[in-house]
C-alpha positions as CSV (number, residue, x, y, z in Angstrom):
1,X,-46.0,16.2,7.4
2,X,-45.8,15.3,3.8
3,X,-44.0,18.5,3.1
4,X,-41.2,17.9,6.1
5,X,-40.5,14.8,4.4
6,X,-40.1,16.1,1.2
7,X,-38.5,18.8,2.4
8,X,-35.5,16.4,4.2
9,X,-35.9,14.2,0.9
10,X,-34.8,17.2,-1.1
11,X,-32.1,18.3,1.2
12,X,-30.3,14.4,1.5
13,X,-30.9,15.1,-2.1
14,X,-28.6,18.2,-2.2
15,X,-26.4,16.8,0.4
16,X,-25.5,13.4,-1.7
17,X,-25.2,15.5,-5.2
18,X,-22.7,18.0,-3.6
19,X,-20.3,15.4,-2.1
20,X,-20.5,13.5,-5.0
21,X,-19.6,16.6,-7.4
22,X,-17.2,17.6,-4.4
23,X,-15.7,14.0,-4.8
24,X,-15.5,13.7,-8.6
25,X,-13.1,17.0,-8.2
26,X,-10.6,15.1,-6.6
27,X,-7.9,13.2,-8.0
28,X,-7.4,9.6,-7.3
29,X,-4.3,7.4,-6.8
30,X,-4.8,5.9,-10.3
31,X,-5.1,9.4,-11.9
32,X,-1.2,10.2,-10.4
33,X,0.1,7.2,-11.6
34,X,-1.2,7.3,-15.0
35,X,-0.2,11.4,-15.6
36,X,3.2,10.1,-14.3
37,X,3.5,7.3,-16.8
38,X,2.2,9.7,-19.4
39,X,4.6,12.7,-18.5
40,X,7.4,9.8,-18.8
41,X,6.0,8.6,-22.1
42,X,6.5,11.8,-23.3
43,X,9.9,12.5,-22.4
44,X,10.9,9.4,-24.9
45,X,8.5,10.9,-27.3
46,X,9.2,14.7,-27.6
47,X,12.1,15.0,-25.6
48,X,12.5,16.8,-21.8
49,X,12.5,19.9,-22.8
50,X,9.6,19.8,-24.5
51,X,7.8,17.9,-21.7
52,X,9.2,20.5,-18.8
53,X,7.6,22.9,-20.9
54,X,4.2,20.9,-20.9
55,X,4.5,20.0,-17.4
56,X,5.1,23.6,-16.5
57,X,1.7,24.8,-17.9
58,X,-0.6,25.6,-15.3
59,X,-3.6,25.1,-17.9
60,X,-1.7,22.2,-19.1
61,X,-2.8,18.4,-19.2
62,X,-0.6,17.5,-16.2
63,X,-2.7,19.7,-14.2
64,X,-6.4,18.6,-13.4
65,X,-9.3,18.1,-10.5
66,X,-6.8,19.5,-7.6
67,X,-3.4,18.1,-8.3
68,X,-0.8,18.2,-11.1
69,X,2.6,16.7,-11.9
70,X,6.0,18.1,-11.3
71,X,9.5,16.8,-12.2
72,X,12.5,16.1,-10.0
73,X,16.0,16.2,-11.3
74,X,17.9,13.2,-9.4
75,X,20.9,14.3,-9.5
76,X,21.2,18.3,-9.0
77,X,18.3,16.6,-6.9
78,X,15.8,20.1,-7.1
79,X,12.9,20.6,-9.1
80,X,13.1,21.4,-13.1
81,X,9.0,21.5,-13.9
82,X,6.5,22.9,-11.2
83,X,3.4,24.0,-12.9
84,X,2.1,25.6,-8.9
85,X,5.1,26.9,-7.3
86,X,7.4,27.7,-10.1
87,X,10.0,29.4,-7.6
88,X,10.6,26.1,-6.5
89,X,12.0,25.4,-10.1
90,X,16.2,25.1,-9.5
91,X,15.8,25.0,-5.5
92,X,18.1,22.3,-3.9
93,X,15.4,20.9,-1.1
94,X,17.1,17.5,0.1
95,X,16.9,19.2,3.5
96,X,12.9,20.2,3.1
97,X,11.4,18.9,6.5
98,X,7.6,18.3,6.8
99,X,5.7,19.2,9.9
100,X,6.8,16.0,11.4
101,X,10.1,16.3,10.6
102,X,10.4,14.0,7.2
103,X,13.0,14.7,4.9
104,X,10.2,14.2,2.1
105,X,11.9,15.2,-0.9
106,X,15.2,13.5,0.1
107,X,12.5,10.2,0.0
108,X,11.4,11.0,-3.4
109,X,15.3,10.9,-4.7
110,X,15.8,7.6,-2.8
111,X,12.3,5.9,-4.4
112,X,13.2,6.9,-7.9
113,X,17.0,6.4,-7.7
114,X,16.5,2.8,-5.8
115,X,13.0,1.6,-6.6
116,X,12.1,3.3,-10.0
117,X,8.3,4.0,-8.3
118,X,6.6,4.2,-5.4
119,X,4.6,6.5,-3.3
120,X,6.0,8.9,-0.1
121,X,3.7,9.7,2.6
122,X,4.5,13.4,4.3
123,X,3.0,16.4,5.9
124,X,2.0,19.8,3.3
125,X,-0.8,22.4,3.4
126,X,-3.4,22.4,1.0
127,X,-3.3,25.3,-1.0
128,X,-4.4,28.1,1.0
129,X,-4.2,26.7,3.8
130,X,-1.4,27.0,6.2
131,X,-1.9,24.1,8.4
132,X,0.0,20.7,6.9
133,X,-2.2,17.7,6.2
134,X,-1.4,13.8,5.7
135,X,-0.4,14.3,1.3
136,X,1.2,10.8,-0.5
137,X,3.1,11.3,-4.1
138,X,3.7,8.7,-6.5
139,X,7.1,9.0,-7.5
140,X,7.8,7.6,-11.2
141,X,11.6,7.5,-12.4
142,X,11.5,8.0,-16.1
143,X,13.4,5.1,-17.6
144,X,17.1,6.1,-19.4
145,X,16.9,9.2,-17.7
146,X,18.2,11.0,-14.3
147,X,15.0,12.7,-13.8
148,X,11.4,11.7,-12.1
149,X,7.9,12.6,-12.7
150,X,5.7,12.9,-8.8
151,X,2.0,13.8,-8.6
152,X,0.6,13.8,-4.9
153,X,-3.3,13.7,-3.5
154,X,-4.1,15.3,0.0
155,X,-5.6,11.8,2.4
């Protein structure tokens, strides 16, 4: 009896340490909005090209747990810095629908041109995975400039 109960001791044990390393690997809401502010920061520090070049690195500090950053170019309104999915980089996708229909990215524009922040909810597959699921992005419009910095977590 005594080793039954240790037994399910030891495997609640295993059970709680895994979902707790398995939850330290994602990102949170805070963690989006603060590589945003910092990807901004840097623009006015180093410059955009500079910071498209950071931002682009896929071992790069806008790129940690199971997100990254990527930067949106308001008014040619594609993207200019996708560490991921650089083919998206110079792709016009106002017309990009999510599964539920959404015009997502046309969203991001409007919340950066009109608000200056704020977070879209939409529809995308995690990576390897080819059925969408509920994703939100913190959009950040980098002040004095036409461009905005968007980091997203999967709900």
């Amino acid at each position: 009896m005594k080793r039954c109960v240790s037994a399910i001791m030891v495997l609640f044990f295993i059970c709680g340490v895994t979902g707790f390393a398995m939850a330290a690997d994602k990102a949170t809401k805070d963690e989006c909005v603060a590589k945003c502010k910092k990807a901004a920061a840097m623009v006015e520090e180093k410059g955009l090209e500079a910071t498209l070049e950071t931002v682009n690195d896929k071992n790069g500090p806008f790129v940690w747990k199971d997100t990254y950053v990527f930067c949106l170019d308001l008014n040619k309104t594609c993207n200019i810095a996708h560490p991921i999915k650089p083919k998206l980089i110079g792709k016009n996708l106002m017309a990009a629908k999510d599964a539920n229909g959404k015009l997502f990215f046309a969203e991001f524009i409007n919340v950066a041109k009109n608000k200056g922040e704020g977070w879209v909810s939409y529809m995308w597959p995690k990576p390897g995975e080819k059925k969408p699921s509920p994703k939100v992005a913190y959009v950040y419009k980098v002040p004095g400039e036409d461009v905005a910095m968007l980091a997203g977590i999967y709900e």
